[in-house]
C-alpha positions in Angstrom: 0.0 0.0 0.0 1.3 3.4 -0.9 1.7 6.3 2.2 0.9 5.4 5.3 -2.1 3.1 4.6 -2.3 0.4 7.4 0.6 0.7 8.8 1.3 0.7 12.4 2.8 4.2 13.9 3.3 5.3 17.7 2.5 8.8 18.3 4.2 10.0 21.4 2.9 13.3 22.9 -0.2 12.9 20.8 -2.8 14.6 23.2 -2.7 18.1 22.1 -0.2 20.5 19.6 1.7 19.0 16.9 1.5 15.4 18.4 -2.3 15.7 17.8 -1.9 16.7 14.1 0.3 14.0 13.3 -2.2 11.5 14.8 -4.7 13.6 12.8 -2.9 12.9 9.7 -1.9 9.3 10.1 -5.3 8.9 10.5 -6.9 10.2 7.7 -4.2 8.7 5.6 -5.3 5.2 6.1 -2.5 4.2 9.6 -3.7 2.6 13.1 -2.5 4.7 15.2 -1.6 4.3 18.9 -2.0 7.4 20.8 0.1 8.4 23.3 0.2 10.4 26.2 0.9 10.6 29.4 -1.2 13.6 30.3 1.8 16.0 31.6 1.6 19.8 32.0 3.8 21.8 29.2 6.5 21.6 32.1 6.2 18.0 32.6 4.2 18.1 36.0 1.0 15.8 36.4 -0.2 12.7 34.6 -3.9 11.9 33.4 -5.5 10.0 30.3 -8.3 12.5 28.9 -6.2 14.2 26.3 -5.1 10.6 24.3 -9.1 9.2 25.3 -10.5 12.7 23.4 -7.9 11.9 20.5 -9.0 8.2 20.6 -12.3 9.6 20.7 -12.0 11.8 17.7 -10.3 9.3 15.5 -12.8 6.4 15.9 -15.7 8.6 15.5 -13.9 9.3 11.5 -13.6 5.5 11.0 -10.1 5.2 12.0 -8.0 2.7 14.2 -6.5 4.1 17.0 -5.7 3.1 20.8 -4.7 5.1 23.8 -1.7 4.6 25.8 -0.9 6.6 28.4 2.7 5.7 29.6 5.8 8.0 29.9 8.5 7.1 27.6 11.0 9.1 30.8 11.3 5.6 31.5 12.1 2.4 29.4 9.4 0.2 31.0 7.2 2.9 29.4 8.3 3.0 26.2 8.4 -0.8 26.3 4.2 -0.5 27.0 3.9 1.4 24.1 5.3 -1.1 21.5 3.4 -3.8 23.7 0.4 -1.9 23.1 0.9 -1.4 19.2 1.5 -5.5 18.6 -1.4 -6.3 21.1 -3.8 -4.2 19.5 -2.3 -4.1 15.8 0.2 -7.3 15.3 2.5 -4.7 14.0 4.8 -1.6 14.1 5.8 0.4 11.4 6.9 3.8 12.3 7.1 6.0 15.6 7.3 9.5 16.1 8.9 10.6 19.1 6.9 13.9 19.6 6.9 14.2 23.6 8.5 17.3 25.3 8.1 19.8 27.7 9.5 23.3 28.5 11.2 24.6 31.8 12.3 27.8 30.4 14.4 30.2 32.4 17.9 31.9 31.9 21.2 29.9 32.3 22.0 31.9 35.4 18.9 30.6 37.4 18.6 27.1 35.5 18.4 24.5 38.3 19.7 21.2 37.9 16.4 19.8 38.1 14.7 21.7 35.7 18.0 20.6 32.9 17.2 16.8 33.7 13.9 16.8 33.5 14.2 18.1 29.9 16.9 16.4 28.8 14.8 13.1 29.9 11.3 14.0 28.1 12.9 14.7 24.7 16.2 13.1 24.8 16.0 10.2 26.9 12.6 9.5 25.8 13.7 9.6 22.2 15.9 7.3 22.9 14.0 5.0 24.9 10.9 4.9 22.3 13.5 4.0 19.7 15.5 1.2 21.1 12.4 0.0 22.6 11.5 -0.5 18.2 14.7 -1.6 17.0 15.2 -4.8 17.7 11.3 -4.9 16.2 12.9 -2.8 12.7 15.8 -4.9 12.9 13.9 -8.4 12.3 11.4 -7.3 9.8 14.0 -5.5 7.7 11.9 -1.8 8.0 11.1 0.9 10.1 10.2 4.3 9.9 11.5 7.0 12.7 10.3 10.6 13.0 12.2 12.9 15.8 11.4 16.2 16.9 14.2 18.7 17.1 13.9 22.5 17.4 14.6 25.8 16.2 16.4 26.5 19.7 18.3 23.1 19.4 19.3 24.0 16.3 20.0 27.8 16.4 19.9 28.8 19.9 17.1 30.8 22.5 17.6 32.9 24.8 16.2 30.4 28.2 16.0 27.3 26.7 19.5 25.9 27.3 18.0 23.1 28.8 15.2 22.1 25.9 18.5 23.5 23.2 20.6 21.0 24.5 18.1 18.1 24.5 16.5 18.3 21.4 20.3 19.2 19.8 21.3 16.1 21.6 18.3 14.1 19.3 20.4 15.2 16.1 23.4 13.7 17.3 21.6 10.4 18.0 19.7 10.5 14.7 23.3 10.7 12.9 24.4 7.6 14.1 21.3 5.7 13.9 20.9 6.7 10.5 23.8 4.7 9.3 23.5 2.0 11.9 19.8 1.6 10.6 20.5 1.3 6.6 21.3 -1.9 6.2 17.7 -2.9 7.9 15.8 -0.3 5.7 15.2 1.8 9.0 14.9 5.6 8.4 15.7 7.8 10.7 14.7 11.5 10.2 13.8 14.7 12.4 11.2 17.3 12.1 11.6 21.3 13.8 8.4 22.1 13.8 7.8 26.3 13.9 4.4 25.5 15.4 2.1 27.3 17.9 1.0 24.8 20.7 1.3 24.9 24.6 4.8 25.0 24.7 5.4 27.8 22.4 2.2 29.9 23.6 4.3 31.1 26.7 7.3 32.3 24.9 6.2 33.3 21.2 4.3 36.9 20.2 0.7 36.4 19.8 0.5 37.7 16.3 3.4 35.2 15.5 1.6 32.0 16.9 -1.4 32.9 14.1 0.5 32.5 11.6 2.3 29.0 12.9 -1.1 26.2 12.8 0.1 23.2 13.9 -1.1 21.4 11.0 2.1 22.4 8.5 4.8 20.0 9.5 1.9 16.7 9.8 2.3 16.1 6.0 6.1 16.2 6.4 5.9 13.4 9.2 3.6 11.6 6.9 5.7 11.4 4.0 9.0 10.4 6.5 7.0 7.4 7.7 5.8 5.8 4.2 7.7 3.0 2.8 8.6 5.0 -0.4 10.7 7.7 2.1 14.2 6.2 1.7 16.2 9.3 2.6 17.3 8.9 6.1 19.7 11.5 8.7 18.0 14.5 7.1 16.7 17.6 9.6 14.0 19.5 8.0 12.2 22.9 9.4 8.7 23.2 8.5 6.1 26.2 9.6 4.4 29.2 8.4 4.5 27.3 4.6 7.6 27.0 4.3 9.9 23.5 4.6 13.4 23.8 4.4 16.3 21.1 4.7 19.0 22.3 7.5 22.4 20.3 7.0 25.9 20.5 8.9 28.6 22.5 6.6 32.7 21.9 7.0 35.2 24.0 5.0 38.6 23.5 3.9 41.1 22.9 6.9 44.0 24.8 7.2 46.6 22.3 7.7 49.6 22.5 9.7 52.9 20.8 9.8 53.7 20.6 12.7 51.8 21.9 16.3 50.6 25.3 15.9 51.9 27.6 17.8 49.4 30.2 19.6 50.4 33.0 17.3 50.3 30.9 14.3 46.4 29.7 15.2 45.9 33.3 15.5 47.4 34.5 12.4 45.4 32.1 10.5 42.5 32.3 12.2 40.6 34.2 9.0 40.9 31.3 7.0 40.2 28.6 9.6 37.0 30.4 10.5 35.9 31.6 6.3 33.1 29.3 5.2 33.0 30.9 2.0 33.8 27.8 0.4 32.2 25.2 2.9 30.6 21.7 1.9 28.1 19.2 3.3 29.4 17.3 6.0 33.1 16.8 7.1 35.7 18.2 4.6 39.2 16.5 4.8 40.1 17.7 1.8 43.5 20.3 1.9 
């Protein structure tokens, strides 16, 4: 079947936002969908099940298959549930979207050491956990889609958000490497930075910006990086306000010395060391 029709794709974060949409999408596309979320606060606080029961709710009512789960993936007994869940329900998984997060934002000087772990676990440890929780699933049927959310802050920088920066920053590295540990399985693994108004950005972002950021723009991107005919994997794309652009890591030439630089020597060439006027995708070893 082309697109996403009847396949088998996890949702995490799905009660509300972006995570909604994609559920949304997957939906009306023709997937079974498992719903999750764990019914958190924007800052990560609280648990409950009505937000994934009113998706549920919605989808069914359309004619779609869906199930709620309701398990944190901050824990890898929790992510386990939710692939229990899809191949209970389902018999399958296909594809997962690792759409959970949360925001603690305050300025690096009064960032506590709780509020930076409990970030780093929602997006980066539960991106992890989700994922290796499916891999060893991928692995044996030969396929598997894998959707991460990143961010614009991650990405590019925020003022505040040194905590969510680092974590969802941290997802790119992970993609990388799972990316070319995945190819030889036909297991895709791409990320989405969706510029998005939902309850974490309604806080932070100006009013009249939020109007112009429905949540809806970057579902279609997810749908198309879950379908079987996706191949391209490690790719970070930026979607929002009708746009979607590709962002890629850039190296250029290396000045090369012969021997150990000396201080002065690093300094005098620093001008060419730093010019990316001639820079190229990925590392450049070239002289």
């Amino acid at each position: 079947m082309p697109g996403v029709t009847d396949r088998v794709v996890i949702v995490t974060g799905a009660g509300g936002g972006s995570g909604r949409d994609y559920a949304r999408m997957l939906a009306r596309a023709g997937a079974r969908v498992v719903v999750n979320d764990s019914g958190a606060d924007s800052d990560g606080t609280g648990s409950g099940s009505a937000a994934a029961d009113a998706v549920v709710a919605e989808l069914r009512a359309s004619g779609a298959a869906a199930v709620a789960n309701y398990a944190s993936v901050v824990t890898e007994a929790g992510a386990a549930s939710l692939i229990r869940t899809a191949l209970d329900e389902f018999g399958a998984i296909h594809g997962i979207v690792n759409n959970a997060g949360m925001l603690r934002d305050t300025s690096f000087a009064n960032l506590t050491g709780d509020d930076w772990e409990a970030v780093l676990r929602v997006h980066l440890f539960g991106a992890y956990n989700l994922t290796h929780a499916a891999w060893g699933y991928f692995r044996e049927q030969g396929h598997g889609r894998i959707v991460m959310a990143t961010s614009i802050a991650g990405l590019f920088g925020n003022f505040g958000q040194a905590n969510y920066g680092a974590a969802t920053l941290g997802i790119i590295g992970l993609l990388n490497t799972l990316a070319i540990e995945g190819g030889r399985y036909d297991i895709t693994v791409n990320a989405v930075a969706p510029m998005a108004a939902t309850r974490l950005t309604a806080e932070i972002a100006p009013a009249d910006l939020l109007q112009r950021l429905p949540t809806a723009h970057a579902a279609p991107v997810v749908g198309y990086l879950l379908s079987r005919e996706c191949e391209d994997t490690g790719l970070v794309v930026i979607v929002g306000d009708g746009s979607v652009q590709r962002v890629q890591l850039f190296a250029n030439k290396p000045v090369l010395f012969p021997d150990v630089p000396s201080i002065a020597e690093v300094r005098e060439n620093w001008s060419r060391i730093t010019d990316m006027a001639d820079a190229q995708p990925g590392l450049n070893p070239a002289g």
